[in-house]
The first five atom37 places (N, CA, C, CB, O) and aatype in JSON, in Angstrom:
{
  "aatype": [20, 20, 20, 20, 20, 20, 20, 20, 20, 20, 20, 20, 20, 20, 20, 20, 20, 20, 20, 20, 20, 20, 20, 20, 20, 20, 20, 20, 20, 20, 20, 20, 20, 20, 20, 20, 20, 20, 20, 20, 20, 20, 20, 20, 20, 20, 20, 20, 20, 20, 20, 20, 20, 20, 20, 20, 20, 20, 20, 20, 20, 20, 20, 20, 20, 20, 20, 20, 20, 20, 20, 20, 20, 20, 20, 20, 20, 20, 20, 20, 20, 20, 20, 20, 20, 20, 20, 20, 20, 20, 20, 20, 20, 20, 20, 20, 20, 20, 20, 20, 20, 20, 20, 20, 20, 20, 20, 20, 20, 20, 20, 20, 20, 20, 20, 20, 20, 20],
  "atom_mask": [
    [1, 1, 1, 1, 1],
    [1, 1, 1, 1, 1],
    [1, 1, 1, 1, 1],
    [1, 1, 1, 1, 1],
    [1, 1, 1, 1, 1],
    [1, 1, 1, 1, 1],
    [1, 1, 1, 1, 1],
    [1, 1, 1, 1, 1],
    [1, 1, 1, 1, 1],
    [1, 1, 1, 1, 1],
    [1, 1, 1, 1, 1],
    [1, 1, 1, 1, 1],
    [1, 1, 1, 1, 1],
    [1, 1, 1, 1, 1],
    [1, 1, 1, 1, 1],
    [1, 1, 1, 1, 1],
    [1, 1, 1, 1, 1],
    [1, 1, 1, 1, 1],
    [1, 1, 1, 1, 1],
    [1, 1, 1, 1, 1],
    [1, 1, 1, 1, 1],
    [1, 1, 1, 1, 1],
    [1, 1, 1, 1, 1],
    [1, 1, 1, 1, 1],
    [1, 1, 1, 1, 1],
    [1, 1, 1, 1, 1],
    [1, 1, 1, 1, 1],
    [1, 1, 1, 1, 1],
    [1, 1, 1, 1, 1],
    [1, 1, 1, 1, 1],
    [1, 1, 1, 1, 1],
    [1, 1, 1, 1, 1],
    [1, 1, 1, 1, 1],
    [1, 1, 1, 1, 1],
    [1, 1, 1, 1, 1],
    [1, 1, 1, 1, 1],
    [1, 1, 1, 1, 1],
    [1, 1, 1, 1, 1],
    [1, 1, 1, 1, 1],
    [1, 1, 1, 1, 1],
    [1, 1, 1, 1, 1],
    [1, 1, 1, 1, 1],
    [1, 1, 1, 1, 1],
    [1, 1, 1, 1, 1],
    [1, 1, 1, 1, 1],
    [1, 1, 1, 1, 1],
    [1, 1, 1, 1, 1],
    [1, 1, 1, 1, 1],
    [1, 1, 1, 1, 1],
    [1, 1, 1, 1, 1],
    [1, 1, 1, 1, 1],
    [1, 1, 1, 1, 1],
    [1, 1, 1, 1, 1],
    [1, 1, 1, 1, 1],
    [1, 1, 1, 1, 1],
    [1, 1, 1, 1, 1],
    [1, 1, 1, 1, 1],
    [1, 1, 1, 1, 1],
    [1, 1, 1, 1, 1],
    [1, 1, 1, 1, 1],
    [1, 1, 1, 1, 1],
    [1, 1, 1, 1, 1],
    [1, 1, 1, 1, 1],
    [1, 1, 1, 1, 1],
    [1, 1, 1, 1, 1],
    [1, 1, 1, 1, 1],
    [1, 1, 1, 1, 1],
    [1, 1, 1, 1, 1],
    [1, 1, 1, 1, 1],
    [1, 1, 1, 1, 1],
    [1, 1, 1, 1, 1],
    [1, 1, 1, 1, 1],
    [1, 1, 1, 1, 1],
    [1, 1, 1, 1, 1],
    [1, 1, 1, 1, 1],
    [1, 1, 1, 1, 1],
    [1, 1, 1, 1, 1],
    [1, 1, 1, 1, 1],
    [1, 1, 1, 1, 1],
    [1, 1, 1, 1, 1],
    [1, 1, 1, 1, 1],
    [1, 1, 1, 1, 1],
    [1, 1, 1, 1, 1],
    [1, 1, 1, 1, 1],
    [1, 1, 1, 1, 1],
    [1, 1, 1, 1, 1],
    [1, 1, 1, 1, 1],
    [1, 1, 1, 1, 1],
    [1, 1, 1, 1, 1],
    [1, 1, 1, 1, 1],
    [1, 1, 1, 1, 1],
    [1, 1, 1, 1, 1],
    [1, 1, 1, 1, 1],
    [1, 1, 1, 1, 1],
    [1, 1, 1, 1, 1],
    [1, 1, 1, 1, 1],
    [1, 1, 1, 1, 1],
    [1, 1, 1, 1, 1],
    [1, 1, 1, 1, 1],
    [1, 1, 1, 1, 1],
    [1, 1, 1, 1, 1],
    [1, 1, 1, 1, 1],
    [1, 1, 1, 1, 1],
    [1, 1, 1, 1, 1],
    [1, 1, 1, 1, 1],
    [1, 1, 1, 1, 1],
    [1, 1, 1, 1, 1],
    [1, 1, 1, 1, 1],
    [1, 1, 1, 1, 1],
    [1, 1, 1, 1, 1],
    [1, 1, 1, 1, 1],
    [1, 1, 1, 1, 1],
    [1, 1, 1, 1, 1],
    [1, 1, 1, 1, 1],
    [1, 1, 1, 1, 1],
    [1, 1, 1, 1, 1],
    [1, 1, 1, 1, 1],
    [1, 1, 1, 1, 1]
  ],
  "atom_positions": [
    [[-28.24, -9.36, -18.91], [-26.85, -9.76, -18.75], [-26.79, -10.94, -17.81], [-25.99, -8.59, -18.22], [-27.37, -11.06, -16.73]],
    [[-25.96, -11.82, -18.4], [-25.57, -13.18, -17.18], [-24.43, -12.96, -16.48], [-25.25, -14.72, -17.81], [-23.4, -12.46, -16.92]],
    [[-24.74, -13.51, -14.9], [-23.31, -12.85, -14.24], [-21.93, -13.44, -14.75], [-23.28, -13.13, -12.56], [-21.91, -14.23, -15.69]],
    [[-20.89, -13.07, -14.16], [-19.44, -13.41, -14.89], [-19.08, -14.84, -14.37], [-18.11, -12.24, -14.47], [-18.19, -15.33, -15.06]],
    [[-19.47, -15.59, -13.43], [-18.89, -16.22, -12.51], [-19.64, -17.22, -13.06], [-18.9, -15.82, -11.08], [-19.19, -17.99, -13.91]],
    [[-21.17, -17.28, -12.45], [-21.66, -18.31, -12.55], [-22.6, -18.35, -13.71], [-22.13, -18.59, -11.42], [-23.12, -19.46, -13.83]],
    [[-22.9, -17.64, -14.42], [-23.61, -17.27, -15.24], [-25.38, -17.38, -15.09], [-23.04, -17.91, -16.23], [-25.93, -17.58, -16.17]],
    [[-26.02, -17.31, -14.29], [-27.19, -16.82, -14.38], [-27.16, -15.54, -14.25], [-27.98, -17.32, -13.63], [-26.31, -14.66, -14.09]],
    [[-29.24, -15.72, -14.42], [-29.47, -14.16, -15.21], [-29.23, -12.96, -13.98], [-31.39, -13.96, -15.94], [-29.44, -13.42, -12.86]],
    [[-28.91, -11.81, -14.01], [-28.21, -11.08, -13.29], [-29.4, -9.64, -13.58], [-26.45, -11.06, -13.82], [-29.38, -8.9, -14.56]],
    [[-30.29, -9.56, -12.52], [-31.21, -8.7, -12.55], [-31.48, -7.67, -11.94], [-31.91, -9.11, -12.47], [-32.17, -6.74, -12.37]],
    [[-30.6, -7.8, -10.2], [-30.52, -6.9, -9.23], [-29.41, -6.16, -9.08], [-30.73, -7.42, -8.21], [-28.3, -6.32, -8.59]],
    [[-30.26, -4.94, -9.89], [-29.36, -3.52, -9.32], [-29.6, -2.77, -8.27], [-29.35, -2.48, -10.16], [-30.71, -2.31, -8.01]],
    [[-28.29, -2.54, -7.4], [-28.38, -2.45, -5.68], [-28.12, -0.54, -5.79], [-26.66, -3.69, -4.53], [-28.5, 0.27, -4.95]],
    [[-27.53, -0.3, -6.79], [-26.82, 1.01, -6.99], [-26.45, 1.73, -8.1], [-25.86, 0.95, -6.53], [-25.76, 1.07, -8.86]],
    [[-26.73, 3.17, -8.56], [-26.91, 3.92, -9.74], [-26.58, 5.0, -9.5], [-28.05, 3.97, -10.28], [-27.11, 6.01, -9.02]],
    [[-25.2, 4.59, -10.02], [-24.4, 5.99, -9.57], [-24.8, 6.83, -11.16], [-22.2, 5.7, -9.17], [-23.79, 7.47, -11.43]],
    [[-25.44, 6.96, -11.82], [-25.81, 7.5, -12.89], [-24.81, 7.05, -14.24], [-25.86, 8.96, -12.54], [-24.45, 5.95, -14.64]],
    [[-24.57, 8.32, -14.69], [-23.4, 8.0, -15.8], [-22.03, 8.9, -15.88], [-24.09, 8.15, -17.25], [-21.88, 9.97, -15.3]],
    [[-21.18, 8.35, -16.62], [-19.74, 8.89, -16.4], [-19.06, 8.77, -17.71], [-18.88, 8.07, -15.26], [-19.49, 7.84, -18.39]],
    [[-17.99, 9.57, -18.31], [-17.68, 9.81, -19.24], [-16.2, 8.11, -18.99], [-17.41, 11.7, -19.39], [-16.51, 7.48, -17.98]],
    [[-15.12, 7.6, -19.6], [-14.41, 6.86, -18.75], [-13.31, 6.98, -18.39], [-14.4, 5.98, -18.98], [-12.42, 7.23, -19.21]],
    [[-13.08, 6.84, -17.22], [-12.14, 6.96, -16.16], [-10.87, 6.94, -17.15], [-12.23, 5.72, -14.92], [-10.66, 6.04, -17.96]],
    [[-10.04, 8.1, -16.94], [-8.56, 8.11, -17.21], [-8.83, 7.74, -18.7], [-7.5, 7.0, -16.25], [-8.41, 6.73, -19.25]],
    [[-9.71, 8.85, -19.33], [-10.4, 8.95, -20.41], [-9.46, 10.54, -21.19], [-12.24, 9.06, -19.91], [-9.93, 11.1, -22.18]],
    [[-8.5, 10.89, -20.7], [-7.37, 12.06, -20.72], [-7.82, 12.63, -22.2], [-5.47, 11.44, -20.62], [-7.31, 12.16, -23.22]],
    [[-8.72, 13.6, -22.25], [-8.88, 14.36, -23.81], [-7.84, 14.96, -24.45], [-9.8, 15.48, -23.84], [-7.08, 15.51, -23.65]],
    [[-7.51, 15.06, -25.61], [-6.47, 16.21, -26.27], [-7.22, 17.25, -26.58], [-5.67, 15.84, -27.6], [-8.45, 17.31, -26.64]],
    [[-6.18, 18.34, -26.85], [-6.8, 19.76, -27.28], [-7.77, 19.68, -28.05], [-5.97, 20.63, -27.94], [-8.93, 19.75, -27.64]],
    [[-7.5, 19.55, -29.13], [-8.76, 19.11, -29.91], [-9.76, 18.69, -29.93], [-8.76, 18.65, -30.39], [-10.56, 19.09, -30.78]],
    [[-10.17, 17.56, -28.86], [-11.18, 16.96, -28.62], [-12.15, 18.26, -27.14], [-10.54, 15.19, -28.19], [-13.31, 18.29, -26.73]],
    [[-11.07, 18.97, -26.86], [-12.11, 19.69, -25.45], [-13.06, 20.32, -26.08], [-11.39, 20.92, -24.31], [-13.28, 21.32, -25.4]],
    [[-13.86, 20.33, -27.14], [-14.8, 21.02, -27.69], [-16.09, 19.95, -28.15], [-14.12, 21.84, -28.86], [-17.27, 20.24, -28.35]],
    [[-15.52, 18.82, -28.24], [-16.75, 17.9, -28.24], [-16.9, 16.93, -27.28], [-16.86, 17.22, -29.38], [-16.19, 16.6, -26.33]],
    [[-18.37, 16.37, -27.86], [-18.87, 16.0, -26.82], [-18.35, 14.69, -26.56], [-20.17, 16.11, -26.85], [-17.81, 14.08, -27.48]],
    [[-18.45, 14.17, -25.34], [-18.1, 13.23, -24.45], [-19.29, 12.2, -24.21], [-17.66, 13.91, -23.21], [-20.44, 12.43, -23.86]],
    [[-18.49, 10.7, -24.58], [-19.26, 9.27, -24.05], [-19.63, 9.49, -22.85], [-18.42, 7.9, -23.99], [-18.88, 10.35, -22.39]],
    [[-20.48, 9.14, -22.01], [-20.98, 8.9, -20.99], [-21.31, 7.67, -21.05], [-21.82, 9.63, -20.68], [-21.65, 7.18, -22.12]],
    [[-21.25, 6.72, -19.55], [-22.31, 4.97, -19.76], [-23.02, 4.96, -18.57], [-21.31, 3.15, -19.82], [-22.59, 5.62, -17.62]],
    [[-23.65, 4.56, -18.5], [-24.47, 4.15, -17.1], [-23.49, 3.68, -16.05], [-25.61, 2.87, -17.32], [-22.48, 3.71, -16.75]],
    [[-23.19, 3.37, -15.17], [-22.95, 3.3, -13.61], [-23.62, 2.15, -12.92], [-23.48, 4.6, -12.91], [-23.17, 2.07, -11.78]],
    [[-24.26, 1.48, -13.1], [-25.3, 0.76, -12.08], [-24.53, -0.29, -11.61], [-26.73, 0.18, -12.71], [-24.17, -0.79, -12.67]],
    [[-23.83, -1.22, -10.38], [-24.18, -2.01, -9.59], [-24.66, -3.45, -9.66], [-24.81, -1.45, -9.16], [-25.41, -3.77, -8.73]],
    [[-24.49, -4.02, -10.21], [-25.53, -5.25, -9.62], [-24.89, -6.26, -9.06], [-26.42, -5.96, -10.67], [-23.66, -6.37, -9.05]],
    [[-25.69, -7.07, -8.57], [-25.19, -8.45, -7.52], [-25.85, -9.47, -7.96], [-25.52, -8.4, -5.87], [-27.02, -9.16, -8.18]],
    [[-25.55, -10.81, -8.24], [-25.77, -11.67, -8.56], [-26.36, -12.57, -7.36], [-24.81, -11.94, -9.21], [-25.56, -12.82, -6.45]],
    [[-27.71, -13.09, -7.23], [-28.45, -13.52, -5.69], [-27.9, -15.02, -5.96], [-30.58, -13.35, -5.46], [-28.06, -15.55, -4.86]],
    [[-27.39, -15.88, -6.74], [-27.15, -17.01, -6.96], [-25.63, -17.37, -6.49], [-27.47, -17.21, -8.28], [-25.32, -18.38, -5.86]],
    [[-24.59, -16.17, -7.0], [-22.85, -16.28, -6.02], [-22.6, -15.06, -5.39], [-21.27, -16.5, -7.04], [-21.58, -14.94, -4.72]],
    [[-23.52, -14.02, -5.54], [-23.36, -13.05, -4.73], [-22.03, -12.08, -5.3], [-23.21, -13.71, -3.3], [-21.65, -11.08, -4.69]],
    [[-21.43, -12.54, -6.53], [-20.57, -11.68, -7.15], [-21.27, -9.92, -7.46], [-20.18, -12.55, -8.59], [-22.46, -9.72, -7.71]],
    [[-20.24, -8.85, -7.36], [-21.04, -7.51, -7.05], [-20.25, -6.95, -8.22], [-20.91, -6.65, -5.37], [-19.07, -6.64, -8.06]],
    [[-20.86, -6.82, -9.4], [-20.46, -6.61, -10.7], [-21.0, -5.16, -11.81], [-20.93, -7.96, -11.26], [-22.09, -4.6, -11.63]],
    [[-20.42, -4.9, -12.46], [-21.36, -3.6, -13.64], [-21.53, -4.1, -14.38], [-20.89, -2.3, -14.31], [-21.0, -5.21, -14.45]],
    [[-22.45, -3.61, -15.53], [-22.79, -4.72, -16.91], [-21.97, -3.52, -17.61], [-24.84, -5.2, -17.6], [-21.94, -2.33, -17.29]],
    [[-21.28, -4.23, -18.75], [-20.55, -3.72, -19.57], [-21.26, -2.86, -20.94], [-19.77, -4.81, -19.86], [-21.84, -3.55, -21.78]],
    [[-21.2, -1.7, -21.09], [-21.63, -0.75, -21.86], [-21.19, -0.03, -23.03], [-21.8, -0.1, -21.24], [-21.72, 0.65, -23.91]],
    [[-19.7, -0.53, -22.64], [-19.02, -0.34, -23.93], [-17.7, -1.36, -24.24], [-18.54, 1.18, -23.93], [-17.67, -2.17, -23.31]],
    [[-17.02, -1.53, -24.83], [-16.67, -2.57, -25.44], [-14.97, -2.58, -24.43], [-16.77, -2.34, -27.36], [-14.59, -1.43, -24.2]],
    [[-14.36, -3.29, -24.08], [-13.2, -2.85, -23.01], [-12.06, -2.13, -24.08], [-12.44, -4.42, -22.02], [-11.26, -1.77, -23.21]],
    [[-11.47, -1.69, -25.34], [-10.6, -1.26, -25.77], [-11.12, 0.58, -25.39], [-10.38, -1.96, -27.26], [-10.19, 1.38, -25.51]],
    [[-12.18, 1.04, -25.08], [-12.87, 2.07, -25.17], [-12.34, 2.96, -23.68], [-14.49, 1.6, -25.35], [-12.32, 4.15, -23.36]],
    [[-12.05, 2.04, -23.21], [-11.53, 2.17, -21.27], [-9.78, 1.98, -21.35], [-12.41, 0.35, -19.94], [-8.88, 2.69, -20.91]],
    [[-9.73, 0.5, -22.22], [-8.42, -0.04, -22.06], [-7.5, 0.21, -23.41], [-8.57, -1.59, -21.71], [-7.09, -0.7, -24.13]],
    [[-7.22, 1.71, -23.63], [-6.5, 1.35, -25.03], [-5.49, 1.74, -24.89], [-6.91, 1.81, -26.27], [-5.09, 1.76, -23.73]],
    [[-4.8, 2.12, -25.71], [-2.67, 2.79, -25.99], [-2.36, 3.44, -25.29], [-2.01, 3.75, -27.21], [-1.24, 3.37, -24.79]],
    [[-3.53, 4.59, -24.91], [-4.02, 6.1, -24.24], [-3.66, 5.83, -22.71], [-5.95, 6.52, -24.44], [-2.82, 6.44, -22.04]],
    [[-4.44, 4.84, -22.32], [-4.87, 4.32, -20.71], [-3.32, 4.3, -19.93], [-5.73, 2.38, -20.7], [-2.36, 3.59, -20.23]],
    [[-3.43, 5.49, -18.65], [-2.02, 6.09, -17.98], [-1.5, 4.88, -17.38], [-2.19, 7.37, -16.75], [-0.32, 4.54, -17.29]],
    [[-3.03, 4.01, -16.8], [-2.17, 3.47, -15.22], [-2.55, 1.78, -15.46], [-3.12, 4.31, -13.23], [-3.38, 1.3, -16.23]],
    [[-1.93, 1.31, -14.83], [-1.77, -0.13, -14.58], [-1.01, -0.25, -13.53], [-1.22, -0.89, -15.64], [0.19, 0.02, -13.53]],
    [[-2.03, -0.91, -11.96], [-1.01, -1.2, -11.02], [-0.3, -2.3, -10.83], [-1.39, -1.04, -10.04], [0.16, -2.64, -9.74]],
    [[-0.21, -2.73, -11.59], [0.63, -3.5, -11.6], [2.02, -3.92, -12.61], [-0.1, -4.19, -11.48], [2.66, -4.97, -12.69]],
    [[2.12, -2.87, -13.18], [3.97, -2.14, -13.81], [3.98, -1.45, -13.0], [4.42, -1.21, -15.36], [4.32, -0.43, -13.61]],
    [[3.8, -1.02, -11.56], [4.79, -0.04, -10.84], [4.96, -1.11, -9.6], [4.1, 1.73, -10.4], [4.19, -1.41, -8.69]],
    [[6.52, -1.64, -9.98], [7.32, -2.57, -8.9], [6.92, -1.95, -7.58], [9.09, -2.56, -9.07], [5.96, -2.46, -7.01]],
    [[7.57, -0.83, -6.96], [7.16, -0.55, -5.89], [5.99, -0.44, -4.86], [7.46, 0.05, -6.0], [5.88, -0.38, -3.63]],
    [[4.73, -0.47, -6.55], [3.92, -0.88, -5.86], [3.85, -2.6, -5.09], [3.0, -0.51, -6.67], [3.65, -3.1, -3.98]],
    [[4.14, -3.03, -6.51], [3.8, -4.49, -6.29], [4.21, -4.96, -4.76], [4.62, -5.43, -7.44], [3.56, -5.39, -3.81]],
    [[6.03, -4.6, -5.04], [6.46, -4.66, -3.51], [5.58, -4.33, -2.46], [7.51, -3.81, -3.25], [5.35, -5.25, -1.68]],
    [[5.0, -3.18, -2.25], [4.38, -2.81, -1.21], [2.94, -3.37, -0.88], [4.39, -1.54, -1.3], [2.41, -3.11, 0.21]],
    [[2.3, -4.14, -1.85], [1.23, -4.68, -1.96], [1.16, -6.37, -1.31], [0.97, -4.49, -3.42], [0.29, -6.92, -0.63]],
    [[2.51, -6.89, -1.84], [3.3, -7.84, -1.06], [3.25, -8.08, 0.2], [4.37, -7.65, -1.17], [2.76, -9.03, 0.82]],
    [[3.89, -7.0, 0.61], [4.05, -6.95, 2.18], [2.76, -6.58, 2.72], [5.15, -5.9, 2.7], [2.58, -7.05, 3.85]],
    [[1.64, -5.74, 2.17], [0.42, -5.76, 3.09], [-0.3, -7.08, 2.91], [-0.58, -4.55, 2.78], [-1.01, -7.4, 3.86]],
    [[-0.28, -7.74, 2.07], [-0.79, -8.96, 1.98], [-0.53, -9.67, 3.04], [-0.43, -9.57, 0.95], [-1.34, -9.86, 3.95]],
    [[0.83, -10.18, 2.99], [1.73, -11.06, 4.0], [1.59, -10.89, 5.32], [3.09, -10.87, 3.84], [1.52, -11.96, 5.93]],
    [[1.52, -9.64, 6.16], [1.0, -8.76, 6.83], [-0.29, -8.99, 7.4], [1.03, -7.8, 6.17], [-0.34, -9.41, 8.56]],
    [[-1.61, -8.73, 6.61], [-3.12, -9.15, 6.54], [-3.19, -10.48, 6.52], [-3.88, -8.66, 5.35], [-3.91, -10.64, 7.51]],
    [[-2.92, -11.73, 6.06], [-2.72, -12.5, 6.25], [-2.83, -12.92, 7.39], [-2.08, -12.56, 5.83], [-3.84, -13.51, 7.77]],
    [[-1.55, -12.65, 8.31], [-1.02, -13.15, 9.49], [-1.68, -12.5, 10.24], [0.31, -13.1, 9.75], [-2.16, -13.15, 11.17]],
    [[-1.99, -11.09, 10.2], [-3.11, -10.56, 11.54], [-4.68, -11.1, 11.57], [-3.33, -8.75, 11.46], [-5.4, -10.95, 12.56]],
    [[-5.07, -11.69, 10.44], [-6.41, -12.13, 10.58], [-6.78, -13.4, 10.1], [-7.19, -11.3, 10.03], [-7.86, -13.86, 9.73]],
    [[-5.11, -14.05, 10.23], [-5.18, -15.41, 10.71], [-5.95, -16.43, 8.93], [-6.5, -15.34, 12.51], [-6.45, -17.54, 8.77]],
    [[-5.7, -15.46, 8.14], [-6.25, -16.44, 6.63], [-6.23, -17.33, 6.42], [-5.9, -16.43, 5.58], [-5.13, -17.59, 6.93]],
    [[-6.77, -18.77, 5.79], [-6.1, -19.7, 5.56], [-7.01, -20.58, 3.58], [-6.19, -20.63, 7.33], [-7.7, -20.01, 2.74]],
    [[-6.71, -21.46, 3.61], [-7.36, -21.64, 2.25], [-9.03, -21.79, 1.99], [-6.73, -22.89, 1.73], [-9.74, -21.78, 0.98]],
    [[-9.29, -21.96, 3.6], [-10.74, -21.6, 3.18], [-11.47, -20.38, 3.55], [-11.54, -22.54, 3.62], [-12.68, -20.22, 3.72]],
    [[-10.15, -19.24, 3.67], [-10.59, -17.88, 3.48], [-11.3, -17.12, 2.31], [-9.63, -17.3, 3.64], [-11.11, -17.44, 1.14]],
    [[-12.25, -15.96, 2.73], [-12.58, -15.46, 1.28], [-12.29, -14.1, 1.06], [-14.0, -15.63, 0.92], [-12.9, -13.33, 1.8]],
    [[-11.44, -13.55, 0.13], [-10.79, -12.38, -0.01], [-11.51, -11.44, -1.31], [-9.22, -12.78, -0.24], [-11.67, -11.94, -2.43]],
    [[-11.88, -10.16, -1.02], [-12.01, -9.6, -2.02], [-11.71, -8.21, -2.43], [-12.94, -9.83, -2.15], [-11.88, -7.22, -1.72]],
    [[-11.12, -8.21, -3.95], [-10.69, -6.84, -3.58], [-11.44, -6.03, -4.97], [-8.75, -6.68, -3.43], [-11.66, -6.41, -6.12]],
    [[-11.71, -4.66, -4.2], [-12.44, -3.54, -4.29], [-11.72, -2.91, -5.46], [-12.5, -2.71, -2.98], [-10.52, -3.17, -5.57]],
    [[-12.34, -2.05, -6.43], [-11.69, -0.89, -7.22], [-10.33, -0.9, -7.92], [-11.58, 0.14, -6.35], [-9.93, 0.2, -8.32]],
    [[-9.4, -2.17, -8.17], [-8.68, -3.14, -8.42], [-8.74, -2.38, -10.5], [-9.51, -4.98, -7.72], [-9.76, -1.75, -10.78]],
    [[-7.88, -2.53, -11.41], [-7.99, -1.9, -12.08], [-7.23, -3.42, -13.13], [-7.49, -0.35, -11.71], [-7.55, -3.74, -14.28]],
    [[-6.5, -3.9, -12.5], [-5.99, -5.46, -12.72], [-5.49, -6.64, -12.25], [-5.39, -5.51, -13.2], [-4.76, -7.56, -12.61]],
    [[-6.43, -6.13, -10.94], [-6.41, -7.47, -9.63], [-4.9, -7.6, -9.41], [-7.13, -9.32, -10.19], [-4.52, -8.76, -9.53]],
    [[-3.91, -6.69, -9.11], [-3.12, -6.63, -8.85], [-2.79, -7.32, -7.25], [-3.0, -5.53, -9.24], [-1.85, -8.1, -7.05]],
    [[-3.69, -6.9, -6.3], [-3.34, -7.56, -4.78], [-3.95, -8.78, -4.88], [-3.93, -6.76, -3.38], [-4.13, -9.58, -3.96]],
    [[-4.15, -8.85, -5.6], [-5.1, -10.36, -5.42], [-4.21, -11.64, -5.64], [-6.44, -10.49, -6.7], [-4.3, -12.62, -4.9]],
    [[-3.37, -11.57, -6.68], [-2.6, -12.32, -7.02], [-1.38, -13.06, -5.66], [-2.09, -11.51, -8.14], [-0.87, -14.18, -5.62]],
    [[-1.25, -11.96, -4.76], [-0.69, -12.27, -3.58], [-1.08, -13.15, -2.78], [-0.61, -11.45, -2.99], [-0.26, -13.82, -2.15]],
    [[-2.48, -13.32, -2.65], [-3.32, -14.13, -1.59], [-3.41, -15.61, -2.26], [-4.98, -13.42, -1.32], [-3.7, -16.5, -1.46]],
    [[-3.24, -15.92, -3.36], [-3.1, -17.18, -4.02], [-2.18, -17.72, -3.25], [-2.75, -17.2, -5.45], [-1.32, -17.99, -4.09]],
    [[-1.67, -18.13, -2.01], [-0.4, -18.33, -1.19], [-0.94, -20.1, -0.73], [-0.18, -16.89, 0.41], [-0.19, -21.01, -0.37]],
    [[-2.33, -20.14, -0.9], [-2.63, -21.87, 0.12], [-2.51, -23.05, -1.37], [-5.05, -22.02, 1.17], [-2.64, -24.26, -1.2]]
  ]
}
């Protein structure tokens, strides 16, 4: 796999959390009797931009389809509140455009979009 960013080859896996069926993967009745996808888990980091990425194992409609509950970013209140910690973080640790921000476990880079501010 080539990394996402910069695209070289992407070889170092730092972490293997094994495998997992996918997240907010919600079965119906019917289905609790068979068996379940699992994908690998692994980690890797790119030594060339240092981006900290998974290699993709199954195709994104498989994670992201009709089914899929959450998206944080259709719940206003969140957004609002994501807003203000931004604005907030910002000003306590003094950010500016040649800051580097990154955010973690993000499902559609929802806070991220806030820090685009320079």
């Amino acid at each position: 796999m080539n990394c996402r960013y910069c695209k070289k080859n992407l070889n170092d896996c730092f972490l293997d959390l094994g495998t997992a069926p996918p997240s907010n993967s919600y079965l119906i009745k019917t289905q609790l009797n068979m068996a379940e996808s699992y994908y690998p888990l692994k980690v890797y980091v790119c030594k060339n931009c240092w981006l900290v990425q998974v290699i993709d194992y199954a195709k994104r409609d498989i994670f992201f389809n009709d089914f899929y509950p959450y998206f944080s970013s259709i719940s206003k209140s969140f957004l609002k509140h994501s807003k203000i910690y931004v604005d907030y973080i910002i000003n306590k640790l003094n950010l500016n455009k040649n800051s580097k921000v990154i955010e973690i476990a993000s499902n559609d880079g929802y806070l991220l979009q806030f820090f685009n501010v320079f």
